[in-house]
Backbone of each chain as ProteinMPNN parsed JSONL, in Angstrom:
{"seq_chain_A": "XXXXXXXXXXXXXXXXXXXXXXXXXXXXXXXXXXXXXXXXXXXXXXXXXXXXXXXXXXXXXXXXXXXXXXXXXXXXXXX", "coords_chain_A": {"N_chain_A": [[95.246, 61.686, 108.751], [94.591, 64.803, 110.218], [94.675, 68.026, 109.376], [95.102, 71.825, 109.516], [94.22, 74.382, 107.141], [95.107, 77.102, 106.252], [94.16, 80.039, 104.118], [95.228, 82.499, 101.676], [94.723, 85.303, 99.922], [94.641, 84.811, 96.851], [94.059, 82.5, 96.772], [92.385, 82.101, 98.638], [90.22, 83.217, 98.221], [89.512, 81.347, 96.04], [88.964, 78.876, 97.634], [86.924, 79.447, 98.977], [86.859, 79.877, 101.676], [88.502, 81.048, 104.561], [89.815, 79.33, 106.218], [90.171, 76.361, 106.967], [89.78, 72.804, 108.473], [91.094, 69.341, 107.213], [90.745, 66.263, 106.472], [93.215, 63.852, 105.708], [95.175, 61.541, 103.663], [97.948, 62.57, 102.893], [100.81, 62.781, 103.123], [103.019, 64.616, 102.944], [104.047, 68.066, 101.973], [103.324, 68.954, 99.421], [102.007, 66.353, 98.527], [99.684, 67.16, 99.567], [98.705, 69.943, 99.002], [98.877, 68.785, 96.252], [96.404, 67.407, 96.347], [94.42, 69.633, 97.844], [94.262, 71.425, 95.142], [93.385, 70.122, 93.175], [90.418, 69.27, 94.75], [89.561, 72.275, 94.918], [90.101, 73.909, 92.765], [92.841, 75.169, 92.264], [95.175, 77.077, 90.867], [97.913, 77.464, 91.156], [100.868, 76.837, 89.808], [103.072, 74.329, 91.927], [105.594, 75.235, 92.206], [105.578, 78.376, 91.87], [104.883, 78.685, 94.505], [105.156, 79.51, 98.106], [106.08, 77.278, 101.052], [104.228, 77.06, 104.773], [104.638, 75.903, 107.649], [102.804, 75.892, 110.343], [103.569, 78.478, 111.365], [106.426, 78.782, 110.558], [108.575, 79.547, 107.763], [109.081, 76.377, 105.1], [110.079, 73.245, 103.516], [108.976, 71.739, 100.357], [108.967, 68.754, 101.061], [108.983, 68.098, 103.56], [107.913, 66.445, 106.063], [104.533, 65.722, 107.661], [102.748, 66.457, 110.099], [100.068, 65.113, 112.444], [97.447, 67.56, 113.166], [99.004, 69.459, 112.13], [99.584, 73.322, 111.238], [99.404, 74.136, 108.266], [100.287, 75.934, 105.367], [99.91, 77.544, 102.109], [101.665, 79.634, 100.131], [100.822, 81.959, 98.002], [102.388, 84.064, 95.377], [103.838, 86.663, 97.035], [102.539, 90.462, 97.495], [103.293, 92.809, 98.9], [104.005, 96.15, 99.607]], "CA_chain_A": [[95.631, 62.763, 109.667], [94.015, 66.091, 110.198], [95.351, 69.647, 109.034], [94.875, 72.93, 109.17], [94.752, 75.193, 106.301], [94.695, 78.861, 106.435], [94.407, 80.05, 102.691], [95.162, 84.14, 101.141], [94.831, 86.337, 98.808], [93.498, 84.304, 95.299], [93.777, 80.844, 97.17], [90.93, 82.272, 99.98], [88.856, 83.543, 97.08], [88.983, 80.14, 95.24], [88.966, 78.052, 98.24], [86.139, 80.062, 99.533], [87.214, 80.231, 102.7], [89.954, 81.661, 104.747], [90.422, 78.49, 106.526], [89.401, 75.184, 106.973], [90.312, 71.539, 108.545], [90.927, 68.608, 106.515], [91.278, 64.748, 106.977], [93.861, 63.752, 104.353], [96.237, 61.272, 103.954], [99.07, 63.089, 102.47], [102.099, 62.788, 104.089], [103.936, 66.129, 102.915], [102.854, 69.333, 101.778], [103.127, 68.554, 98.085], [100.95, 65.638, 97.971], [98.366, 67.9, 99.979], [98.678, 70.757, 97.545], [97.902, 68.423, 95.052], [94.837, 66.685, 96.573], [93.483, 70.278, 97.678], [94.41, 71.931, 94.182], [92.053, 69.235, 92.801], [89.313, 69.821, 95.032], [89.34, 73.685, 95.145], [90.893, 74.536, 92.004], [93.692, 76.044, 92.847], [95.515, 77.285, 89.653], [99.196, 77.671, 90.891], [102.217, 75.507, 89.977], [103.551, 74.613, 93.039], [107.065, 76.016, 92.133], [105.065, 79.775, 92.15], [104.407, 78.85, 96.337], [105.926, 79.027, 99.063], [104.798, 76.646, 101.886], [104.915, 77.274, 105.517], [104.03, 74.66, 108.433], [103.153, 76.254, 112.114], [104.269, 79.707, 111.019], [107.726, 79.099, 110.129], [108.836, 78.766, 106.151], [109.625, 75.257, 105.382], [109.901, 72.829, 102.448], [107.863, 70.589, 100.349], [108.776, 67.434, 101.637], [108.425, 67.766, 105.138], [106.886, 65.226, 107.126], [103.548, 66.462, 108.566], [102.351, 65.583, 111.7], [98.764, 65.252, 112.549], [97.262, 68.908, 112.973], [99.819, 70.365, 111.894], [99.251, 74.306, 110.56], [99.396, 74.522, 106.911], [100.088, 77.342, 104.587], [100.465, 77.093, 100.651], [101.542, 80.953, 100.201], [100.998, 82.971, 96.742], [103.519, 85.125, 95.041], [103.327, 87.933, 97.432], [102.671, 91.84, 96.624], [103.257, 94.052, 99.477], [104.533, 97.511, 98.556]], "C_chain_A": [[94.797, 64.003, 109.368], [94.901, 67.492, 110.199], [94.557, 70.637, 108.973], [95.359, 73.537, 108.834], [94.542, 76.526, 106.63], [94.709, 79.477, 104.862], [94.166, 81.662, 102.855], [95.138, 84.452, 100.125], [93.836, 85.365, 97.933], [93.186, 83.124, 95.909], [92.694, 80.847, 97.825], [89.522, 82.5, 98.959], [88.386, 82.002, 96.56], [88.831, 78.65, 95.987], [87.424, 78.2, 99.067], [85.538, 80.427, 100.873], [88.211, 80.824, 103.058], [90.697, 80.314, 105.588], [89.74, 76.94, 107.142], [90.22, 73.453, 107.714], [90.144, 70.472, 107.877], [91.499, 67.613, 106.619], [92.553, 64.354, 105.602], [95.066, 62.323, 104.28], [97.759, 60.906, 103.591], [99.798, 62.992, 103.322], [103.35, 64.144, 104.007], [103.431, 67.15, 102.109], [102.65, 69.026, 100.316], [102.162, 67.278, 97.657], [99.594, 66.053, 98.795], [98.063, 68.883, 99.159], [97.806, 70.391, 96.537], [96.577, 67.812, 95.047], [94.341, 68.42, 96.541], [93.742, 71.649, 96.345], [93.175, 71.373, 93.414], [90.85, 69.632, 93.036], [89.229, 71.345, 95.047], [89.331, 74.407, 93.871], [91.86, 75.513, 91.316], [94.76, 76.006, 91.488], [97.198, 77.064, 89.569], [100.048, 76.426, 90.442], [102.606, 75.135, 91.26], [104.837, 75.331, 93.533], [106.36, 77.874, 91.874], [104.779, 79.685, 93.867], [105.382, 78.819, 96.69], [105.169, 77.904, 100.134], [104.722, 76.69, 103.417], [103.918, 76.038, 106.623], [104.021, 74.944, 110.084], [103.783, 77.217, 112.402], [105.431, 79.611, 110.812], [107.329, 78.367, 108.435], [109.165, 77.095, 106.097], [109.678, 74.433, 103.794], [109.035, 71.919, 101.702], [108.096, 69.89, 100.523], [109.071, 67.253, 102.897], [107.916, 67.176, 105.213], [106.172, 66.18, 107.589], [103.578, 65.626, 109.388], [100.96, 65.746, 112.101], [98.796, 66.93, 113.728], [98.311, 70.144, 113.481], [99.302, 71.828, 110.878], [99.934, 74.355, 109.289], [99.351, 75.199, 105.84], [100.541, 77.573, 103.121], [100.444, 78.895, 100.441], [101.434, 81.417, 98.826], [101.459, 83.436, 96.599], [103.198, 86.665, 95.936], [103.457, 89.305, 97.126], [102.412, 92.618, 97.533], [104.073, 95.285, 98.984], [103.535, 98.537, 98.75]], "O_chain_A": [[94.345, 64.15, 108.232], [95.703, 67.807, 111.078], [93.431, 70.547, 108.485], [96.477, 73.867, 109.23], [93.635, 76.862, 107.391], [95.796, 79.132, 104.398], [93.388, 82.184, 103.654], [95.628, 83.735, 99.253], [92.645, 85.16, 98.166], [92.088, 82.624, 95.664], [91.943, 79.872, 97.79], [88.354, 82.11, 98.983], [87.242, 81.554, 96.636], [88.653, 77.583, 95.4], [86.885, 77.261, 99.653], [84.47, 80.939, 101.208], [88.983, 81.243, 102.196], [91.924, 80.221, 105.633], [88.686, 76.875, 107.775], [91.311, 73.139, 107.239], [88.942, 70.27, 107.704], [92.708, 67.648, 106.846], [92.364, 64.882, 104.506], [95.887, 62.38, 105.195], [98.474, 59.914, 103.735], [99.388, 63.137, 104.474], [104.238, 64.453, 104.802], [102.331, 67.017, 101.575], [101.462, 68.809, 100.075], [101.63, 67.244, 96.547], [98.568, 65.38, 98.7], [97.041, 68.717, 98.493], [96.791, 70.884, 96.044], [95.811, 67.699, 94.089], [93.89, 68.792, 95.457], [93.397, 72.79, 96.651], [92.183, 72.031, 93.101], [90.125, 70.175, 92.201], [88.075, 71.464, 95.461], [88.658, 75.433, 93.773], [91.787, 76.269, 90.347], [95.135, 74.898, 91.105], [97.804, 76.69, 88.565], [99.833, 75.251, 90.741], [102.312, 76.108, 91.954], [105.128, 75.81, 94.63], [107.335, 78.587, 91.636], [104.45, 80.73, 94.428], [106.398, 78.375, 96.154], [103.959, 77.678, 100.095], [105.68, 75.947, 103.631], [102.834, 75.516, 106.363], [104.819, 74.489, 110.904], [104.52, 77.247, 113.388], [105.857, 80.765, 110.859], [106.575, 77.497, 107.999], [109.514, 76.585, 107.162], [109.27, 75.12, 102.858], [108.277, 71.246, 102.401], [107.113, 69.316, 100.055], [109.435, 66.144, 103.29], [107.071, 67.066, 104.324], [106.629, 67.271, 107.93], [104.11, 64.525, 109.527], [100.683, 66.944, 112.046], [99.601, 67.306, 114.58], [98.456, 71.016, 114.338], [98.688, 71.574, 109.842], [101.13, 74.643, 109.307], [98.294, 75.125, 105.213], [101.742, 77.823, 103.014], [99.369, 79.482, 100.566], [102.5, 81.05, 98.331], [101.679, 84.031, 97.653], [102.467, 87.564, 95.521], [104.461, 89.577, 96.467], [101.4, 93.303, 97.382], [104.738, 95.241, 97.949], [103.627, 99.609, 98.151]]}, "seq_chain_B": "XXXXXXXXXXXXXXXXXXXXXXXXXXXXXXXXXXXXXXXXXXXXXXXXXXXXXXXXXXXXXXXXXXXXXXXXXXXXXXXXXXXXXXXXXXXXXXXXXXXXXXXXXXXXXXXXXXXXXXXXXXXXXXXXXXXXXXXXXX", "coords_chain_B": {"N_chain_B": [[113.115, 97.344, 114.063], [109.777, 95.346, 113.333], [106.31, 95.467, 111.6], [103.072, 94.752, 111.815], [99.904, 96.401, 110.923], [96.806, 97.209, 111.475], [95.664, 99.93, 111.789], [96.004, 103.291, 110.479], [99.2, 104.265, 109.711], [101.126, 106.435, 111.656], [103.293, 108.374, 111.028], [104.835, 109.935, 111.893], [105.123, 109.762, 114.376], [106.474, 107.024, 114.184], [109.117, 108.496, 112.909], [110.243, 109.599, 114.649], [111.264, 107.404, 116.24], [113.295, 107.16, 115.042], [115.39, 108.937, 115.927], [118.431, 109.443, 117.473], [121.534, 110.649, 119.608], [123.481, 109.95, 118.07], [123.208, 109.673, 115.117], [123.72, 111.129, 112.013], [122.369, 110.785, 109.759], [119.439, 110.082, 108.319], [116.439, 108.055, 106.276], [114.294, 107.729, 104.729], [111.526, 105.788, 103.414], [108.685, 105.617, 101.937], [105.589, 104.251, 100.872], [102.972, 104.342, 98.992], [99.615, 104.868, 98.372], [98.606, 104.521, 94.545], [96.837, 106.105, 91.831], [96.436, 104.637, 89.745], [97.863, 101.016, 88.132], [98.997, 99.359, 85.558], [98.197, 100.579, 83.534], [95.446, 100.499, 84.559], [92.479, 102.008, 86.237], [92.776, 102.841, 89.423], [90.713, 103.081, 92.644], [91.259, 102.026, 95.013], [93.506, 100.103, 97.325], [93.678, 96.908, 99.027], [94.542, 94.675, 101.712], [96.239, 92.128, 102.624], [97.801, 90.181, 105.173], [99.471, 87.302, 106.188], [99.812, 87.123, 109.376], [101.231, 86.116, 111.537], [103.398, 84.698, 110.585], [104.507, 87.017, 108.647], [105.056, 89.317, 110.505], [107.059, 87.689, 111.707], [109.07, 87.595, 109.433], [108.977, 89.704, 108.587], [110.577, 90.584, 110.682], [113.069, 89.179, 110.548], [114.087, 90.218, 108.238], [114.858, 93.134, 109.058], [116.455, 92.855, 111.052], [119.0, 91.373, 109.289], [119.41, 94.013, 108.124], [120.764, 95.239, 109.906], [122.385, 93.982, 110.464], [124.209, 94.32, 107.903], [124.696, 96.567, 107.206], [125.747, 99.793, 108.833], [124.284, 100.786, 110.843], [121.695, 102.489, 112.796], [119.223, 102.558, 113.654], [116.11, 100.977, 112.62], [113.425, 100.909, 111.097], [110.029, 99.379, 110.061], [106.526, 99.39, 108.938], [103.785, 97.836, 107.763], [100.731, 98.174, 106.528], [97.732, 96.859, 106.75], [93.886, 95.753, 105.984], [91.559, 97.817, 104.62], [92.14, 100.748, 102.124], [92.579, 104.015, 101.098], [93.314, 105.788, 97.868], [96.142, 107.626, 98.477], [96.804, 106.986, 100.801], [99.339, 105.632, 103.094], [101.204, 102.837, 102.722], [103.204, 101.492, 103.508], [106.026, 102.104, 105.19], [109.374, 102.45, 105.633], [111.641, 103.297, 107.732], [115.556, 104.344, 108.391], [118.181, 105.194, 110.103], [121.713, 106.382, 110.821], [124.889, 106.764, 111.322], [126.264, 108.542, 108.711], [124.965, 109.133, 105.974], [125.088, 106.978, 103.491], [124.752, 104.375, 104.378], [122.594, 104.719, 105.327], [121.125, 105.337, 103.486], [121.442, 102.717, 101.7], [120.437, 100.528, 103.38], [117.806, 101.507, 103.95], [116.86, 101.053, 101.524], [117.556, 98.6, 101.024], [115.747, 97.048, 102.543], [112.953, 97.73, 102.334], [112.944, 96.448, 99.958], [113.459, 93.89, 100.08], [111.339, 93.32, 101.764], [108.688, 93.953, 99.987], [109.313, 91.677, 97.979], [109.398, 89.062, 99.775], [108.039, 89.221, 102.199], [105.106, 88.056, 103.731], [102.349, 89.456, 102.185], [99.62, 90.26, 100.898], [98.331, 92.073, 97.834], [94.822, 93.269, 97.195], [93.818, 94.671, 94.223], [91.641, 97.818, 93.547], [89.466, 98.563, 91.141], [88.762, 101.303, 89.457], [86.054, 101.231, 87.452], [84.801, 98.877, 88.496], [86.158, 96.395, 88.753], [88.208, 94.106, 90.919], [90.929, 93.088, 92.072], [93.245, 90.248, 93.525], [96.778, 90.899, 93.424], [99.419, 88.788, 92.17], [102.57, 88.779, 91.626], [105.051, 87.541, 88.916], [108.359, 86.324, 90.227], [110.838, 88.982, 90.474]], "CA_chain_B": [[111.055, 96.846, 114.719], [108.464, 95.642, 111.795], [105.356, 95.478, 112.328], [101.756, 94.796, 110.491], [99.724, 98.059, 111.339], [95.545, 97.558, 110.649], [95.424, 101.43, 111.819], [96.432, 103.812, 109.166], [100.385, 104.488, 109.771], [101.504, 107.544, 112.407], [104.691, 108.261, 110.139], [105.19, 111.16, 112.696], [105.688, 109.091, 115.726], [107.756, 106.481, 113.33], [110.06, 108.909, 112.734], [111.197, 110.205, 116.209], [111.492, 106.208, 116.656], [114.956, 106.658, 114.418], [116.514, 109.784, 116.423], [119.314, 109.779, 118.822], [122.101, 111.675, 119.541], [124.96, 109.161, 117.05], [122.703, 109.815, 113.868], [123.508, 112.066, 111.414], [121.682, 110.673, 108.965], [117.724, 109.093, 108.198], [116.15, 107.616, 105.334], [112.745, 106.862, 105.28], [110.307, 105.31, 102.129], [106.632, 105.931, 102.002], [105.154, 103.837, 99.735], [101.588, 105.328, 99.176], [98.458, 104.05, 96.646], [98.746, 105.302, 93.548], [95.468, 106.024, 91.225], [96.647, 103.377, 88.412], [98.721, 100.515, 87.634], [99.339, 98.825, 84.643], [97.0, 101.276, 82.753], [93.494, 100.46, 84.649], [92.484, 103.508, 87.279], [92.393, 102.358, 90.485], [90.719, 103.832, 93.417], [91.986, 101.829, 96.178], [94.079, 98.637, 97.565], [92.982, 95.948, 100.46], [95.844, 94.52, 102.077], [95.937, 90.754, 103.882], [98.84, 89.27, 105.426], [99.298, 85.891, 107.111], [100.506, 88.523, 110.234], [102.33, 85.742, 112.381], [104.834, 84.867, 109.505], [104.734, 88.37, 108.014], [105.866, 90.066, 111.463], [108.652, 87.303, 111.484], [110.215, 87.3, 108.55], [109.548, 91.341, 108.58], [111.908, 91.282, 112.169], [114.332, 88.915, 110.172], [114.645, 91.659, 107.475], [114.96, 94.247, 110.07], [118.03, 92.042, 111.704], [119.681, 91.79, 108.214], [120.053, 94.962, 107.735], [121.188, 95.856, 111.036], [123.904, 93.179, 110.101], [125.093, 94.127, 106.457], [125.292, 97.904, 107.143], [126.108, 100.241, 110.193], [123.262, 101.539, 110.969], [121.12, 102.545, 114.382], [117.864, 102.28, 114.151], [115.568, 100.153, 111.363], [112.007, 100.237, 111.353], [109.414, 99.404, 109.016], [105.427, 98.947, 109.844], [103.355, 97.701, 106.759], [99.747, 98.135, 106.727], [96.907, 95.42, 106.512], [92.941, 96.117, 105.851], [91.445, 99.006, 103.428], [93.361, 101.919, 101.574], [92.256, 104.556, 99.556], [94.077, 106.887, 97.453], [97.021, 108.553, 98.922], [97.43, 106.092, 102.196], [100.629, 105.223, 103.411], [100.741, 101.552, 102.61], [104.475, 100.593, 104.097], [106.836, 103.091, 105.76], [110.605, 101.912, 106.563], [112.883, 104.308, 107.803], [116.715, 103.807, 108.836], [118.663, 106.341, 110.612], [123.468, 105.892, 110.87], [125.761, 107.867, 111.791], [126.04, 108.533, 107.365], [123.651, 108.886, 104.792], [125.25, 106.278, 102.599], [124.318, 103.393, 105.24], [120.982, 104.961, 106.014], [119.881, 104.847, 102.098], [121.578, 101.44, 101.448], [119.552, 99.993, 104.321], [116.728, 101.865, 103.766], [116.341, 100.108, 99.942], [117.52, 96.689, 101.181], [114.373, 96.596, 103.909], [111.901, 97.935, 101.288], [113.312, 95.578, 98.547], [113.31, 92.381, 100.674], [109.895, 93.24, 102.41], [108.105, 94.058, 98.949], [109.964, 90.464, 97.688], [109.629, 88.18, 100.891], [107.245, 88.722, 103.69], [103.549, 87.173, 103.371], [101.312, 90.045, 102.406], [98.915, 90.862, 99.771], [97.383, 93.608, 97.378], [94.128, 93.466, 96.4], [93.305, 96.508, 93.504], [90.07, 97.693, 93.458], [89.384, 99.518, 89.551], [87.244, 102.571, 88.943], [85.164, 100.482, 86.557], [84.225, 98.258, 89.462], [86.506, 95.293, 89.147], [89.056, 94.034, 91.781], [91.719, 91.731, 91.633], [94.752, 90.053, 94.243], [98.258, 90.805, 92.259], [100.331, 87.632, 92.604], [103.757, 89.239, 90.297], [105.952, 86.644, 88.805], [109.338, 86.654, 90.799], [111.75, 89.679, 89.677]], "C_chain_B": [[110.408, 96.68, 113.23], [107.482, 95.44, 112.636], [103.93, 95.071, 111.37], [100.667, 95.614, 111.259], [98.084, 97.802, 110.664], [95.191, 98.872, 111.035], [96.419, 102.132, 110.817], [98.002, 104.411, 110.326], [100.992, 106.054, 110.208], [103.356, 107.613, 111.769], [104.971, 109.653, 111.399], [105.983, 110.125, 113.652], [106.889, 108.079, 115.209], [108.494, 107.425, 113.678], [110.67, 109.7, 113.93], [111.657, 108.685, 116.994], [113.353, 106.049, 116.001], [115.99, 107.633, 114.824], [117.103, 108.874, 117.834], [120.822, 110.289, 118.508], [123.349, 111.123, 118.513], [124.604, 109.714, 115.986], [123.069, 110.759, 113.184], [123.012, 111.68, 110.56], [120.321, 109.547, 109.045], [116.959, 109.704, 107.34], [115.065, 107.069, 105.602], [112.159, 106.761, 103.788], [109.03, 105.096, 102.647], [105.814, 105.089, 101.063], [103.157, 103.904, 99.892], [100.694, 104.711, 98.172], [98.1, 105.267, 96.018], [97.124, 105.227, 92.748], [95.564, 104.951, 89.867], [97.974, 102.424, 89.063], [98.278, 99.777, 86.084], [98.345, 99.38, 83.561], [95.978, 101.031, 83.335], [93.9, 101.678, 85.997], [92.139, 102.461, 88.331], [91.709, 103.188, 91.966], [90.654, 103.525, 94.885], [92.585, 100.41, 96.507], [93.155, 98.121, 99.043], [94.532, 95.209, 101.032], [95.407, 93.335, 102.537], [97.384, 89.866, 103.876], [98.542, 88.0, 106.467], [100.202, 86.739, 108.107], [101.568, 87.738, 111.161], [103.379, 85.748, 111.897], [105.474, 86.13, 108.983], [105.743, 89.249, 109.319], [107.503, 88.832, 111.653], [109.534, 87.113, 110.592], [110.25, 89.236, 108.644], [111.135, 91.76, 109.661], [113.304, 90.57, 111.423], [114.855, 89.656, 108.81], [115.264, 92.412, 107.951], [116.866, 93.71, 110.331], [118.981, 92.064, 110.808], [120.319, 92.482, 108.013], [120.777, 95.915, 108.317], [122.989, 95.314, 110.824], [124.9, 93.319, 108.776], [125.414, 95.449, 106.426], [125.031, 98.79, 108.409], [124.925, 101.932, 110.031], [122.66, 101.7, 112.407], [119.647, 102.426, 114.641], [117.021, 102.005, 112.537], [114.424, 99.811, 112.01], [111.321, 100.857, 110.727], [107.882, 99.093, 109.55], [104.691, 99.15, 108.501], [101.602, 97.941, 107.307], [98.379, 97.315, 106.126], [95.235, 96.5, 106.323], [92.782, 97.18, 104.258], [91.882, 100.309, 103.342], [92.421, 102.546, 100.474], [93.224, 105.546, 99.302], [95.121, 108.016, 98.49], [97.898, 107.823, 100.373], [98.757, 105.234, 102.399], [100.647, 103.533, 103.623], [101.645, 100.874, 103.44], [105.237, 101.827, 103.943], [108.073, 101.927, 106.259], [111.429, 102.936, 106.641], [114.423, 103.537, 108.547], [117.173, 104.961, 109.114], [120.444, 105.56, 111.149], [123.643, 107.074, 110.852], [125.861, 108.542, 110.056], [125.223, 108.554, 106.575], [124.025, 107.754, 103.805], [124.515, 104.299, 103.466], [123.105, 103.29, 105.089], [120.515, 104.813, 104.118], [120.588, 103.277, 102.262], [120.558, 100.097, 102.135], [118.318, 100.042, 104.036], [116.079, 100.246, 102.143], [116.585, 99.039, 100.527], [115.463, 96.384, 101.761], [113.235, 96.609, 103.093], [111.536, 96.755, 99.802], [113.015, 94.302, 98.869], [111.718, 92.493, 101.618], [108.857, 92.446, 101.063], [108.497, 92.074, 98.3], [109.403, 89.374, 98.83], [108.454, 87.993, 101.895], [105.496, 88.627, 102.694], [102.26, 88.561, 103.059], [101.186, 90.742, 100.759], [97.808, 91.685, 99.476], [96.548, 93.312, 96.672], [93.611, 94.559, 95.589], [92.036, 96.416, 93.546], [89.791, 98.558, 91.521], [88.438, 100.294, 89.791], [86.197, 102.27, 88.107], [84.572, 99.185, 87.333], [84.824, 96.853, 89.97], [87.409, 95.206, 90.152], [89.9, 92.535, 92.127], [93.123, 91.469, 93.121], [95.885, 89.954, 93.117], [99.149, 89.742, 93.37], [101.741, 88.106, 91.494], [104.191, 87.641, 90.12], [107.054, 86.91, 89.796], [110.398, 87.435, 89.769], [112.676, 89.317, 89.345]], "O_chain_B": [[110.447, 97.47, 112.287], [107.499, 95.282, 113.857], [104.0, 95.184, 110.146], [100.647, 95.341, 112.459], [97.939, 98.109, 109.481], [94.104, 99.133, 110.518], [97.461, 101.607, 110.424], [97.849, 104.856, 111.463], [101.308, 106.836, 109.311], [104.32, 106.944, 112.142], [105.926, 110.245, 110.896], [107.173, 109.812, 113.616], [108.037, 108.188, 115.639], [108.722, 107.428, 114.888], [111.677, 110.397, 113.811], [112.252, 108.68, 118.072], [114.25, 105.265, 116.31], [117.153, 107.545, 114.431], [116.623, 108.131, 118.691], [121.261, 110.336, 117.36], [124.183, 111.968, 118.19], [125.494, 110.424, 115.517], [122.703, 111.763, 113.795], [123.067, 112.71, 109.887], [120.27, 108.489, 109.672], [116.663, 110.893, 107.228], [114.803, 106.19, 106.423], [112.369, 107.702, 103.022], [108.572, 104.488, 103.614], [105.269, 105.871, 100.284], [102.412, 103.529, 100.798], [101.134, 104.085, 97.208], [97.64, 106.351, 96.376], [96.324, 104.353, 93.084], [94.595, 104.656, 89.168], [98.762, 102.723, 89.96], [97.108, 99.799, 85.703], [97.76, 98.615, 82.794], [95.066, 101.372, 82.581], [94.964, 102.054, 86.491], [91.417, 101.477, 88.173], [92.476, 104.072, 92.349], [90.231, 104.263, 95.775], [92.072, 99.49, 95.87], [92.349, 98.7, 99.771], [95.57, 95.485, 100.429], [94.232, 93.285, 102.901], [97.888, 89.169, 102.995], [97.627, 87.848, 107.277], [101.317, 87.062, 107.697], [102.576, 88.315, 111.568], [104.322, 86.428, 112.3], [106.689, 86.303, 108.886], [106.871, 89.699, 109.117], [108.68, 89.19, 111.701], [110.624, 86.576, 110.785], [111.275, 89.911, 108.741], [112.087, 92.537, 109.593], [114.411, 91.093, 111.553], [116.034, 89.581, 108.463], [116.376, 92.614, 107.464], [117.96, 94.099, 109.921], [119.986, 92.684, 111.155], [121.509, 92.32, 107.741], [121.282, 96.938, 107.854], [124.105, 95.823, 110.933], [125.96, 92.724, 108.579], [126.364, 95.751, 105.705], [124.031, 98.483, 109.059], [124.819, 103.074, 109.584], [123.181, 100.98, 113.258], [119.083, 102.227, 115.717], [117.259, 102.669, 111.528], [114.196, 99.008, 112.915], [111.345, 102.068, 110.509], [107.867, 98.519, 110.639], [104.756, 100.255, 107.961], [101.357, 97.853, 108.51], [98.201, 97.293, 104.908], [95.284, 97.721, 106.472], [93.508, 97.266, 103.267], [92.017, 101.0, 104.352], [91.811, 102.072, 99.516], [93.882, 106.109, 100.176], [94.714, 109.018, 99.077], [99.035, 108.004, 100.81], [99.004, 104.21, 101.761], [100.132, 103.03, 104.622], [101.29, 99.882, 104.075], [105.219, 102.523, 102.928], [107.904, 100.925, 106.955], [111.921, 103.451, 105.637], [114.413, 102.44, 109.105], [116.707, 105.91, 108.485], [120.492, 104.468, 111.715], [122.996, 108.077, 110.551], [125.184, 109.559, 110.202], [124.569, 107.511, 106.591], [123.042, 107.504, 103.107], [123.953, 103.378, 102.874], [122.47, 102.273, 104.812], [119.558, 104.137, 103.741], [120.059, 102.637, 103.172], [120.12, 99.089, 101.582], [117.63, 99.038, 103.854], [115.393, 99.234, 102.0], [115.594, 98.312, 100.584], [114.478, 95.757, 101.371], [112.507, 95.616, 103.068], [110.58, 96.437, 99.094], [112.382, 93.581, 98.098], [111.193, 91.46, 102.035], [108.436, 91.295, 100.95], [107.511, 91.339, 98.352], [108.664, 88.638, 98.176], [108.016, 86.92, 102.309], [105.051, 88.97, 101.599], [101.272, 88.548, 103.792], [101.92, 91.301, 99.945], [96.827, 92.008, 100.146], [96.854, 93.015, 95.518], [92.956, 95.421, 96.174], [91.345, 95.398, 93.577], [90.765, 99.275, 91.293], [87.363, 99.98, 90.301], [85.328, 103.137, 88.018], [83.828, 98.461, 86.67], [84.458, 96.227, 90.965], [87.652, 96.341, 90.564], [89.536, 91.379, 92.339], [93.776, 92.411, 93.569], [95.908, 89.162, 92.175], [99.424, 89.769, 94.57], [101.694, 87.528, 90.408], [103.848, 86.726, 90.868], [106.767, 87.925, 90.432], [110.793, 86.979, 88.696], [113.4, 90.024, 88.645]]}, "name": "protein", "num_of_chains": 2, "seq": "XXXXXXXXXXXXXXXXXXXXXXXXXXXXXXXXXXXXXXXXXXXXXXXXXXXXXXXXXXXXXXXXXXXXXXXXXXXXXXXXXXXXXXXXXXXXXXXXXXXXXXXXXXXXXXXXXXXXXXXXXXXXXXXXXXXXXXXXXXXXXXXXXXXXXXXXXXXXXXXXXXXXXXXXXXXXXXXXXXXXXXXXXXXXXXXXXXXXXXXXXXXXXXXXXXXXXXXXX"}
């Protein structure tokens, strides 16, 4: 299936984009995480994210759905 | 109303957004960039929110606090892009018939923004480095 990521803050820096499509074939956000943690080297735990899927919050074991929007969020610091 | 704001923040016009004639009281927070944290000098922030999520969880803040205390008007408008020294980073004001409403509100909106909605601070340092702050959870 195909996804799209949108990545912020430290994840955009170390992903080196802000967003990107990717064939994968993870079936929920946690075993995508961990494939593109791998390739990117993406530092967080996953219990420091949030994850959101098509702009709403959601959890890690959702079912994706082919290109579905994808969002692994960082501890955020507005203020 | 929230809002995510890449023009620098008309706190004037805000604040005639929280009169009418019920109010006797309004509470507003400024939260502004400071020249340090954690001991390094800083001489300015960057801001980047994911803006679809950010404006909806900002409006389900907003709604919250409309619902946990008796209040009349709640609105907050954060600001995205570059900041230097002194710039109004996130403005929420609240305006009730009471001042005890209008602060209680006020801090919730500020407390659960800062906590909750999708947007981050990159520092810049006076020594040239610049970093995104990810906190632990408080």
């Amino acid at each position: 299936m195909k996804y799209r990521l949108l990545y912020f803050a430290s994840l955009c820096d170390a992903a080196g984009c802000a967003e990107e499509v990717v064939a994968s074939d993870a079936t929920d956000p946690r075993a995508l995480y961990a494939e593109l943690a791998t390739r990117h080297g993406f530092t967080f735990a996953p219990d420091r994210l949030r994850v959101a899927i098509n702009g709403a919050f959601t959890d890690w074991n959702r079912r994706l759905a082919d290109n579905d929007e994808v969002v692994f969020l960082p501890p955020v610091s507005g203020g | 109303m929230f809002s995510i704001s890449e023009a620098s923040i008309d706190v004037a016009r805000l604040r005639r957004e929280l009169e009418s004639a019920g109010t006797g009281a309004a509470v507003c927070f400024e939260g502004r960039v400071r020249d340090n944290n954690d001991g390094r000098a800083v001489d300015g922030l960057s801001y980047q929110a994911y803006v679809e999520l950010a404006e909806a969880e900002g409006r389900r803040i907003v709604d919250e606090a409309r619902g946990k205390f008796a209040v009349e008007h709640v609105v907050c408008v954060h600001r995205i892009g570059d900041l230097v020294l002194g710039d109004v980073a996130v403005w929420a004001g609240v305006s009730a018939a009471h001042r005890t409403a209008a602060f209680d509100a006020c801090r919730y909106v500020i407390d659960q923004v800062k906590a909750r909605v999708p947007i981050w601070k990159r520092e810049h340092y006076v020594e040239g480095a610049s970093e995104w702050l990810h906190p632990e959870a408080r």
